[in-house]
C-alpha positions in Angstrom: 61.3 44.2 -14.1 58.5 44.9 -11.6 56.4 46.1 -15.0 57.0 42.8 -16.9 55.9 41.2 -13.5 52.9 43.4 -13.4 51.9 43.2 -17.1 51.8 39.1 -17.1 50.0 39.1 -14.3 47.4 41.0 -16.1 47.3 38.8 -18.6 47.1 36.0 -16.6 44.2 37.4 -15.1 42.3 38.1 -18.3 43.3 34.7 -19.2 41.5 32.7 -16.8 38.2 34.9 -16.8 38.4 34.4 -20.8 39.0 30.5 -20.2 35.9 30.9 -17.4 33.8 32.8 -20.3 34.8 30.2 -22.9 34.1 27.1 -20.9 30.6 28.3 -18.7 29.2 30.6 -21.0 25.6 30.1 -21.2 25.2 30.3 -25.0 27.4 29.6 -28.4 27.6 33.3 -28.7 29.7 33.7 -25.6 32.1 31.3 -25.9 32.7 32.8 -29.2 33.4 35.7 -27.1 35.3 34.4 -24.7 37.5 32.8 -26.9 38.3 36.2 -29.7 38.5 37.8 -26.1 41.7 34.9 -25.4 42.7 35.6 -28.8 43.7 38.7 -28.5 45.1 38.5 -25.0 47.2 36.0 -26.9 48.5 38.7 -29.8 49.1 41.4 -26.9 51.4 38.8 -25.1 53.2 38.2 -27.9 53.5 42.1 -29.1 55.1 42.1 -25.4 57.1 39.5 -26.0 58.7 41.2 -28.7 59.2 44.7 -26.9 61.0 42.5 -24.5 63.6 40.7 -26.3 63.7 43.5 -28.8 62.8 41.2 -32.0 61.0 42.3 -34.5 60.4 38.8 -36.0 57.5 38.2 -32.7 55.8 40.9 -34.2 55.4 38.9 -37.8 54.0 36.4 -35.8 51.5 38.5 -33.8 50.4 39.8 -37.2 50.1 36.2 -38.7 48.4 35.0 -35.5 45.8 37.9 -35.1 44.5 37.8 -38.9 44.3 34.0 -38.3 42.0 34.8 -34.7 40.4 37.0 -36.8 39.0 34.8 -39.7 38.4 31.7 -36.9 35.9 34.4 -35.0 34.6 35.3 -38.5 34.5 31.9 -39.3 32.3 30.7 -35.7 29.9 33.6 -35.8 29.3 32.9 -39.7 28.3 29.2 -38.3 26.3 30.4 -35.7 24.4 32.9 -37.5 23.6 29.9 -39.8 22.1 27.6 -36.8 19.7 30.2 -35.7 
């Protein structure tokens, strides 16, 4: 119980300083950062989630949502490289 507490407060954490990253960063580049950086906080959470309530179908969905964080990171830095 105390590790589920401590674990999502972690998260939480890394959460608002990605959020921070994502909405002051100085350039393009780091709020692509700061949002693969959410992204994957997001897929962690979810991995946890799983452990958790002992599912196995969260996992499917942390797989389906990390490929899809994957290509939208691809898919930004591929735009920005373009805008140079």
């Amino acid at each position: 119980m105390i590790v589920n507490i401590i674990v999502f407060s972690l998260a939480g954490i890394g959460v608002l300083f990605a959020v921070l990253r994502l909405l002051i960063g100085p350039t393009a580049f780091d709020r692509v950062v700061g949002l693969d950086t959410l992204n994957v906080i997001i897929t962690a959470s979810i991995v946890f989630i799983a452990y958790l309530f002992r599912n196995g179908l969260y996992l499917d969905i942390a797989l389906a949502y990390g490929v899809l964080s994957f290509l939208e990171t691809v898919v930004f830095a591929r735009f920005l490289e373009g805008t140079k």
